[in-house]
C-alpha positions as CSV (number, residue, x, y, z in Angstrom):
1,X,-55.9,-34.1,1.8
2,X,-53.5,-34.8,4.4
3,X,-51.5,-37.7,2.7
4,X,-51.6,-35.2,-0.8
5,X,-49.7,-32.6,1.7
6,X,-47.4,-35.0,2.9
7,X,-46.3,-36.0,-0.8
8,X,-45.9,-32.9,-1.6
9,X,-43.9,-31.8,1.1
10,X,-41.2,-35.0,0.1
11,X,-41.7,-33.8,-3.5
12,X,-40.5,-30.6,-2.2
13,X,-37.6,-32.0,-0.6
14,X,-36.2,-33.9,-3.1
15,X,-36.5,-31.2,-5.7
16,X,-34.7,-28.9,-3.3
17,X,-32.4,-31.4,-3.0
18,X,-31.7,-31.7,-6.8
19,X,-31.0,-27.9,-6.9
20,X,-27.4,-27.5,-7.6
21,X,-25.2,-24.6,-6.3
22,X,-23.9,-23.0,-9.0
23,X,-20.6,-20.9,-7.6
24,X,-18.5,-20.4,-4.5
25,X,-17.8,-17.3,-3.0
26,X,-14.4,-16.8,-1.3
27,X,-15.4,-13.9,1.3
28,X,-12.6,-11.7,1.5
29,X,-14.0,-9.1,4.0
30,X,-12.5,-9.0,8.1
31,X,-14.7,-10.8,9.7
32,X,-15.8,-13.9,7.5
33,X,-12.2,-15.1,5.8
34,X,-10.2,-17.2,7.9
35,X,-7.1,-17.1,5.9
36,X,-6.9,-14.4,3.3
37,X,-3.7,-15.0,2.0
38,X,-4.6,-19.1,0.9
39,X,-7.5,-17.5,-0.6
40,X,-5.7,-16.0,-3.0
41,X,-3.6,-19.9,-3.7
42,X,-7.0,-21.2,-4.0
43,X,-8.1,-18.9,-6.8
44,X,-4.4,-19.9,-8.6
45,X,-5.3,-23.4,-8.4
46,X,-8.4,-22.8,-9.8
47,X,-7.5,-20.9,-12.7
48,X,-4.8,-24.1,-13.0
49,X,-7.2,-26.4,-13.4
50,X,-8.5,-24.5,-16.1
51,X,-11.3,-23.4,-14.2
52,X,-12.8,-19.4,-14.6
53,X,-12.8,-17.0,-11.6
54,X,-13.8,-13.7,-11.2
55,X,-12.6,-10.7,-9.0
56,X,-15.1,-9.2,-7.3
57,X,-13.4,-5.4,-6.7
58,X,-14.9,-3.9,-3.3
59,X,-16.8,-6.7,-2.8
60,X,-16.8,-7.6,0.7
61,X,-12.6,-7.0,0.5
62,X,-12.1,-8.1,-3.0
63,X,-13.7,-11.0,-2.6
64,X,-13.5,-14.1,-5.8
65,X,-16.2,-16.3,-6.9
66,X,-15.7,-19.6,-8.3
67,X,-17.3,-22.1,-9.8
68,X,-18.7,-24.4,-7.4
69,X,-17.1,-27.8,-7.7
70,X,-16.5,-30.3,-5.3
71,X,-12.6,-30.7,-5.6
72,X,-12.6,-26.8,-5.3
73,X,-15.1,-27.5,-2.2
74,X,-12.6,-29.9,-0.8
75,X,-9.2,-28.0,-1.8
76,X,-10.4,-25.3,0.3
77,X,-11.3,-27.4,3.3
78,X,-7.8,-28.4,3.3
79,X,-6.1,-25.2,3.2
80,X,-8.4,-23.7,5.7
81,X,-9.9,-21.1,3.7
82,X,-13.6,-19.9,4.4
83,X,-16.2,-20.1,1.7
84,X,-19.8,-19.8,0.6
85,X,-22.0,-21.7,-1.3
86,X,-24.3,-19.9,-3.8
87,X,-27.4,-20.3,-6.3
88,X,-27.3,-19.2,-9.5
89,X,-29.6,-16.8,-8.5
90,X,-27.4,-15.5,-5.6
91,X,-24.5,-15.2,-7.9
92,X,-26.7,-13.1,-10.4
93,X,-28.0,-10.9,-7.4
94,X,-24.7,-10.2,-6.6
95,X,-22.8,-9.0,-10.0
96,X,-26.5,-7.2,-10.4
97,X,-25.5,-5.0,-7.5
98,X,-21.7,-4.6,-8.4
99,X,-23.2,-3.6,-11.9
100,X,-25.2,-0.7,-10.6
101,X,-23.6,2.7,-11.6
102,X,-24.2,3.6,-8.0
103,X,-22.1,1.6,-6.0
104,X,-17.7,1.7,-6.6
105,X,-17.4,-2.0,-8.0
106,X,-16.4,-3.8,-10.3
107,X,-16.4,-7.6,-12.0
108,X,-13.0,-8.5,-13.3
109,X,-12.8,-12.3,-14.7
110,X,-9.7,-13.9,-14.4
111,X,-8.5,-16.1,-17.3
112,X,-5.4,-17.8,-16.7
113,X,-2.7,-18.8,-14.3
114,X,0.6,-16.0,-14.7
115,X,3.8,-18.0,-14.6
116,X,5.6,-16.8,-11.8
117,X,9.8,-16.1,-12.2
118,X,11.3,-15.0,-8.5
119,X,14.6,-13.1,-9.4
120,X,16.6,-14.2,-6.3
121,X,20.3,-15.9,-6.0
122,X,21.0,-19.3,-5.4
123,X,20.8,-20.9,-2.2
124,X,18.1,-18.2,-0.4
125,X,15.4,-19.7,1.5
126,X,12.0,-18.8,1.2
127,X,11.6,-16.6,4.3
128,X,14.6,-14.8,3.1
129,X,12.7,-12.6,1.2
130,X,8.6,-11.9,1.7
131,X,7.3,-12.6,-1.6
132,X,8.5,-15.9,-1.7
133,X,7.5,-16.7,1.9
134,X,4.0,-15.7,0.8
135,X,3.7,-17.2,-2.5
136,X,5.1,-20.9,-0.8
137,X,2.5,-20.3,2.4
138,X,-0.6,-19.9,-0.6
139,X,0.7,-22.7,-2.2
140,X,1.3,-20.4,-5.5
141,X,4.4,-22.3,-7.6
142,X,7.0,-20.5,-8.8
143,X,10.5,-21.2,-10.3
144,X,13.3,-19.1,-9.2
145,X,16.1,-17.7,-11.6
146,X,18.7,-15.6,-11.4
147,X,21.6,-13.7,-14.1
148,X,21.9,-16.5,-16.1
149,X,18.5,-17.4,-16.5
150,X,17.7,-13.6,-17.5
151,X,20.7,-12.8,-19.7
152,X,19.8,-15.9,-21.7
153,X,16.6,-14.4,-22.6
154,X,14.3,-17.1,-20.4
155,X,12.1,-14.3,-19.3
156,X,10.2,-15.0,-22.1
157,X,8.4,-17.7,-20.3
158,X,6.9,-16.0,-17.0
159,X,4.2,-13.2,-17.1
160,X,5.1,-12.2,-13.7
161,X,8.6,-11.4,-11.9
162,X,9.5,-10.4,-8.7
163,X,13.0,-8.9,-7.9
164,X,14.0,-10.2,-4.4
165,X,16.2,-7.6,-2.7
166,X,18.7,-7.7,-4.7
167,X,21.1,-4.6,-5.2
168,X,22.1,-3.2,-9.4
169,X,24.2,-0.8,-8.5
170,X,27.2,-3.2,-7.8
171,X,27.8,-2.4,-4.5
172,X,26.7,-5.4,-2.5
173,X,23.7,-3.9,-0.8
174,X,25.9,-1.1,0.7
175,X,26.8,-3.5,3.2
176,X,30.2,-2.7,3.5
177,X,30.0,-0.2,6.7
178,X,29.2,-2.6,9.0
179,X,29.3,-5.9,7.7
180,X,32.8,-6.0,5.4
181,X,34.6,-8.5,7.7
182,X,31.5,-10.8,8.1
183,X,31.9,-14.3,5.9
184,X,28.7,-14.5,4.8
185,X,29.8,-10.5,3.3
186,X,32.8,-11.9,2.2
187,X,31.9,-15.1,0.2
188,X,28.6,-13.1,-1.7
189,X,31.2,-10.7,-2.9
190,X,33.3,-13.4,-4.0
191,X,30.1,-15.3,-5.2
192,X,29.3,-12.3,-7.4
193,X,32.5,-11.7,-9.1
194,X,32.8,-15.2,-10.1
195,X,29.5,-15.1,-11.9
196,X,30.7,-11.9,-13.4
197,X,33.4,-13.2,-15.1
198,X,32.0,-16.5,-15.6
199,X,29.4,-14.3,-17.7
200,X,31.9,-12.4,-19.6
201,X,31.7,-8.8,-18.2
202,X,34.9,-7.5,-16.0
203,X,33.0,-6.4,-13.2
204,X,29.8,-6.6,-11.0
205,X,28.3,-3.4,-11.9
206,X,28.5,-4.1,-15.1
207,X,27.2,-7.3,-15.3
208,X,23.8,-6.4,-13.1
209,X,23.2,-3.5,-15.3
210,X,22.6,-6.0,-18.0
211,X,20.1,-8.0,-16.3
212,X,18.9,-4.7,-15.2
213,X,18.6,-3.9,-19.0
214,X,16.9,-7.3,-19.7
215,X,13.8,-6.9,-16.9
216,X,13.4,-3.3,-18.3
217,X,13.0,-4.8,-21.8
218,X,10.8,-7.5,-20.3
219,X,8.8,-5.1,-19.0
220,X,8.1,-2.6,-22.0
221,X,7.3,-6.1,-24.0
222,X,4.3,-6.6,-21.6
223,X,5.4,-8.1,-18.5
224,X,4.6,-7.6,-15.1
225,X,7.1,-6.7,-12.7
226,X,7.2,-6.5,-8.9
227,X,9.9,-5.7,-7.0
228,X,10.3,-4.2,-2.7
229,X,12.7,-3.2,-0.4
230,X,16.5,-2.2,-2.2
231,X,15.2,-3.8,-5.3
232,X,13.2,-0.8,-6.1
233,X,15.2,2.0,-5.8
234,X,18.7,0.2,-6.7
235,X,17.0,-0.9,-10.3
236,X,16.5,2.0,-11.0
237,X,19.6,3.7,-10.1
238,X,21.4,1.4,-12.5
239,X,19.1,2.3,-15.2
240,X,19.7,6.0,-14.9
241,X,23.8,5.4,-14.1
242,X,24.6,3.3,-17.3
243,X,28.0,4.1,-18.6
244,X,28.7,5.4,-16.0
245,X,31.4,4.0,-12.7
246,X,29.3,5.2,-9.3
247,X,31.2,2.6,-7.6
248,X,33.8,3.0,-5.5
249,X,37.1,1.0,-4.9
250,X,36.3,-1.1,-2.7
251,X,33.2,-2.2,-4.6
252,X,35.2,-2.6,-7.8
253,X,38.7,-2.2,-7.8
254,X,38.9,1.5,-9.2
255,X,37.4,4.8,-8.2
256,X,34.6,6.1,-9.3
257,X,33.9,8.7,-12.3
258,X,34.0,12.3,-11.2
259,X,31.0,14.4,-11.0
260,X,29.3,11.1,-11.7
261,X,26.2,12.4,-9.9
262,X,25.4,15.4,-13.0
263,X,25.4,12.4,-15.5
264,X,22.7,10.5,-14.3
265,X,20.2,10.0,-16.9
266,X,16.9,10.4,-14.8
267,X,14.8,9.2,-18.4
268,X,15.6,5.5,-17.9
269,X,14.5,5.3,-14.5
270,X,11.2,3.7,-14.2
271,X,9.4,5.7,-11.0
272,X,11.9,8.3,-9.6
273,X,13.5,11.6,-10.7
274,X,15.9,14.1,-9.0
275,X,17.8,12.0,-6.7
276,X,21.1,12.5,-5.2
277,X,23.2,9.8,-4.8
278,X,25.0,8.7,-1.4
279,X,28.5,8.2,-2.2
280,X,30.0,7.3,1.0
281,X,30.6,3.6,0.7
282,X,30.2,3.3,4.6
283,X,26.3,4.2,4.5
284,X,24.0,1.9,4.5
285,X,22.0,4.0,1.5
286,X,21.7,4.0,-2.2
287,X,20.0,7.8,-2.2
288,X,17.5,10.1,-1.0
289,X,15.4,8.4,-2.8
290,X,14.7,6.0,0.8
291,X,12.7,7.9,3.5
292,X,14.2,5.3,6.0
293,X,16.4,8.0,8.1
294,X,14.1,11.3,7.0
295,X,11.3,9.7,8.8
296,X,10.0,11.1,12.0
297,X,7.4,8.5,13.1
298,X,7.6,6.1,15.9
299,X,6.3,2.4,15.5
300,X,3.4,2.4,17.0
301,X,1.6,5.2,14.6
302,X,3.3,3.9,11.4
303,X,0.2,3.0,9.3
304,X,-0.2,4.2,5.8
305,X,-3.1,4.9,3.7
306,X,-4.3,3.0,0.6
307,X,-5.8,5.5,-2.1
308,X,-9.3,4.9,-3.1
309,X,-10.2,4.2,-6.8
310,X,-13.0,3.9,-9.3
311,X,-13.4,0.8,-9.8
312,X,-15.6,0.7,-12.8
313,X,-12.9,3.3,-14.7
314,X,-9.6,2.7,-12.9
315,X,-9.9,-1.0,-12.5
316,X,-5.8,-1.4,-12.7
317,X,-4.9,0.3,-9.1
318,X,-8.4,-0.8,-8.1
319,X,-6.9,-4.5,-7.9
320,X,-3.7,-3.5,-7.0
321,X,-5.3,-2.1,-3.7
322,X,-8.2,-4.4,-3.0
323,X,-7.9,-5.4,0.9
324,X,-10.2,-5.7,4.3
325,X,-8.4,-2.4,5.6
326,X,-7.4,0.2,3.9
327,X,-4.8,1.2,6.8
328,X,-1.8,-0.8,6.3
329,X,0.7,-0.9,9.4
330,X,4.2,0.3,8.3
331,X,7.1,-2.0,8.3
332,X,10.6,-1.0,7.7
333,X,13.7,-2.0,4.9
334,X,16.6,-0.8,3.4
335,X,14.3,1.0,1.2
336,X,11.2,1.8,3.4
337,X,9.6,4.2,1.7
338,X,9.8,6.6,-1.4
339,X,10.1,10.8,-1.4
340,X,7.5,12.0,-2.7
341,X,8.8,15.2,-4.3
342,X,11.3,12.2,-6.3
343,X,8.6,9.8,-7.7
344,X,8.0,10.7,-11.1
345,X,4.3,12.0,-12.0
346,X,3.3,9.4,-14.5
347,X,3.3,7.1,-11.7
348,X,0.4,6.4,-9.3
349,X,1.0,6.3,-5.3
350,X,-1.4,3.5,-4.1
351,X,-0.2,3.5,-0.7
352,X,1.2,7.0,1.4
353,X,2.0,8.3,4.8
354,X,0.8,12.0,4.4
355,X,2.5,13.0,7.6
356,X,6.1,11.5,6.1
357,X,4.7,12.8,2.9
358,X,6.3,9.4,1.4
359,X,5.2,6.7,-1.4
360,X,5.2,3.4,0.3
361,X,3.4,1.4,-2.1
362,X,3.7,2.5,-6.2
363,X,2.5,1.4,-9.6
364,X,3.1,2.5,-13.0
365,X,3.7,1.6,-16.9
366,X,6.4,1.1,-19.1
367,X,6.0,0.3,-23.0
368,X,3.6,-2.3,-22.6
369,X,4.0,-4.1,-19.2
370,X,3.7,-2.4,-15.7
371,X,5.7,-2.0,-12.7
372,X,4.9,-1.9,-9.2
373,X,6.9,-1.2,-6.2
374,X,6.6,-1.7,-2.3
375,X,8.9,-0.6,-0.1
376,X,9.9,-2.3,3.1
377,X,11.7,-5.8,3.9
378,X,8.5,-7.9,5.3
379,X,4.9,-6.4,6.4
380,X,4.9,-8.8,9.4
381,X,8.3,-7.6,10.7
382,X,8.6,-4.7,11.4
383,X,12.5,-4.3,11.6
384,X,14.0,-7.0,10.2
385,X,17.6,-7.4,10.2
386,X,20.1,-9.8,9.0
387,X,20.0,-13.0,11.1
388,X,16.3,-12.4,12.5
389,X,14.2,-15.1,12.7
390,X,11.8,-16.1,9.4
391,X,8.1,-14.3,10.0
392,X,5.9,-17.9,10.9
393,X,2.6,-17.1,8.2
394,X,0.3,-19.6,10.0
395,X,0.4,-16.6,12.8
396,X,-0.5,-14.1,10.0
397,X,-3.0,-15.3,8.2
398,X,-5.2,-12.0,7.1
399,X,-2.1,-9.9,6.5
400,X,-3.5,-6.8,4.7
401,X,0.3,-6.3,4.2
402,X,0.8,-9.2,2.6
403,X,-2.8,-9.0,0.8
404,X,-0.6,-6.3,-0.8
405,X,2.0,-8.9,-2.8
406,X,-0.8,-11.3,-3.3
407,X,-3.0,-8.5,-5.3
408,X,-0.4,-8.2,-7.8
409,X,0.7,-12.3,-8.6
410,X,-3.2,-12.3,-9.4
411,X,-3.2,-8.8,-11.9
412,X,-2.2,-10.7,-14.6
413,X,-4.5,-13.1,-14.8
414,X,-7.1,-10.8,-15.5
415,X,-8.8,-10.3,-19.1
416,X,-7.8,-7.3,-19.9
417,X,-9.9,-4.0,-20.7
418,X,-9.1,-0.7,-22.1
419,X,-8.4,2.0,-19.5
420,X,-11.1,4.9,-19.4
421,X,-8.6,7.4,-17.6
């Protein structure tokens, strides 16, 4: 009887060993992630390799499970990014209890790998702008392109485009106040009318309202677009101010057109409404839209609130806002935040700061595509000015900030279902 117990016991053993674990869980919550943000590069590569992931919306932070495989096993020990091995059965008892009616989850599966387009001149680095610090720190390619690439159409071949902090209105990031004698001033202005004319259009304004034109027709075709900081506001400033000169001489050789302000076309702005221009060229301002001098908030208690969805029936800005926190420290830009009384109401506020009573964090549709924008220069730095020092990532590895950008490089890849609301 004893021998029969101790063959059994082995028996057991090696049929436990034979069990194979089925999926691996990428823990998203505070305390069990080491690195959040090269979570979200190890679900890409995943989905790269052809492999099927799914999002796992208020899961333990919006956590992904994957199917376990031993190069996904080792990819992750490389990169540093914590996971979990489960059982079939463990995986079933899980989406079981994100299924229940009673709990604010949902199971999104992710089918395919977006191609990424970074609108952003020649010559930037990556910590230049935050986006592309981010998606180089997750190890999430991308191919950057510029006016040529867009006003030849070749946005066509990405799902997904960010819009680095660039300025459409022509007027050089209203940099002129403090900066017009600086070289590095001097030589982008020079840059930019080159490519101008190179291009065929007379001036600057001109020419960035048409790529301005093309990402808004990208857009309503079905693509996604991203853009933070003066990208946000100053897109859709053009928009609104086509045919129409709001630049001033020094911008583009001629004065402006009077009472330019009363023919703004509001209609072909994507998220704002009502705004008043600023048309001293000195100030470092596109419009009212910014809340950057109208706040009254010091830096320690600059947080802002991310707005809780269903996730069974809004499963869109449930993704968008998926985090371990749903407080998000503030962080400031040429455009830090949007007026709330001038954000259109078709569009959804994700993220606010109900003291401020400002957007900081916004999402919407156009045609077929969708829009979001997030205003401030770089979660991790709070100020940033021109010549700072790049934010170092390895020193910000669970950035709920960041966890921000990262949620919407990973919306596209997700099958997509009809909206209930």
């Amino acid at each position: 009887m004893k021998q029969f117990k101790i063959y059994l016991f082995f028996f057991f053993l090696l049929y436990s060993a034979g069990i194979k674990a089925n999926f691996i869980l990428l823990p998203m919550d505070e305390v069990s992630q080491k690195n959040h943000l090269k979570a979200y590069g190890i679900t890409y590569w995943c989905l790269d390799k052809q492999y099927k992931a799914s999002w796992l919306l208020n899961y333990r932070g919006g956590s992904f499970l994957l199917p376990d495989a031993p190069e996904i096993r080792k990819e992750c020990q490389i990169r540093g990014v914590s996971f979990e091995i489960l059982s079939d059965a463990d995986a079933n008892q899980i989406l079981a209890e994100i299924s229940s009616p009673s709990v604010n989850m949902e199971t999104v599966v992710l089918e395919k790998a977006p191609k990424i387009a970074v609108y952003t001149p020649k010559g930037k680095q990556p910590w230049d702008d935050a986006v592309t610090m981010v998606l180089t720190y997750a190890e999430i390619p991308f191919t950057p392109i510029y006016d040529e690439e867009v006003l030849s159409d070749q946005l066509i071949l990405y799902d997904w485009l960010h819009l680095h902090h660039e300025d459409f209105t022509g007027q050089y990031g209203k940099f002129f106040g403090a900066y017009r004698n600086a070289p590095w001033y001097i030589d982008q202005k020079k840059n930019a009318e080159s490519l101008a004319t190179k291009l065929g259009y007379e001036k600057v304004s001109q020419e960035k309202l048409a790529v301005a034109k093309k990402i808004r027709d990208f857009v309503i075709g079905g693509g996604f677009m991203f853009a933070m900081c003066s990208a946000t506001d100053s897109f859709d400033i053009a928009l609104a101010a086509e045919g129409v000169d709001i630049c001033e001489a020094m911008f583009d050789g001629d004065d402006s057109d009077a009472n330019y302000q009363s023919r703004l076309d509001y209609s072909k702005s994507f998220a704002f409404k009502d705004y008043i221009l600023e048309r001293r060229p000195e100030k470092y301002e596109f419009s009212d839209i910014d809340m950057t001098e109208k706040r009254r908030i010091s830096m320690d208690k600059d947080y802002f609130t991310l707005m809780e969805f269903s996730a069974k029936w809004d499963v869109i800005p449930s993704m968008l806002c998926q985090n371990h926190t749903q407080l998000i420290k503030g962080f400031m830009g040429q455009t830090t935040a949007f007026d709330r009384s001038l954000i259109k109401s078709n569009v959804l506020v994700l993220g606010e700061n109900q003291l401020n009573e400002e957007g900081r964090y916004i999402h919407g549709q156009k045609g077929k595509g969708f829009f979001t924008f997030f205003g401030g220069h770089d979660p991790e730095d709070y100020q940033h000015r021109v010549g700072d020092e790049p934010t170092v990532l390895d020193l910000h590895p669970n950035s709920p900030g960041f966890r921000l950008i990262l949620n919407n490089v990973l919306f596209p890849a997700a099958r997509k279902k009809p909206q209930k609301t």
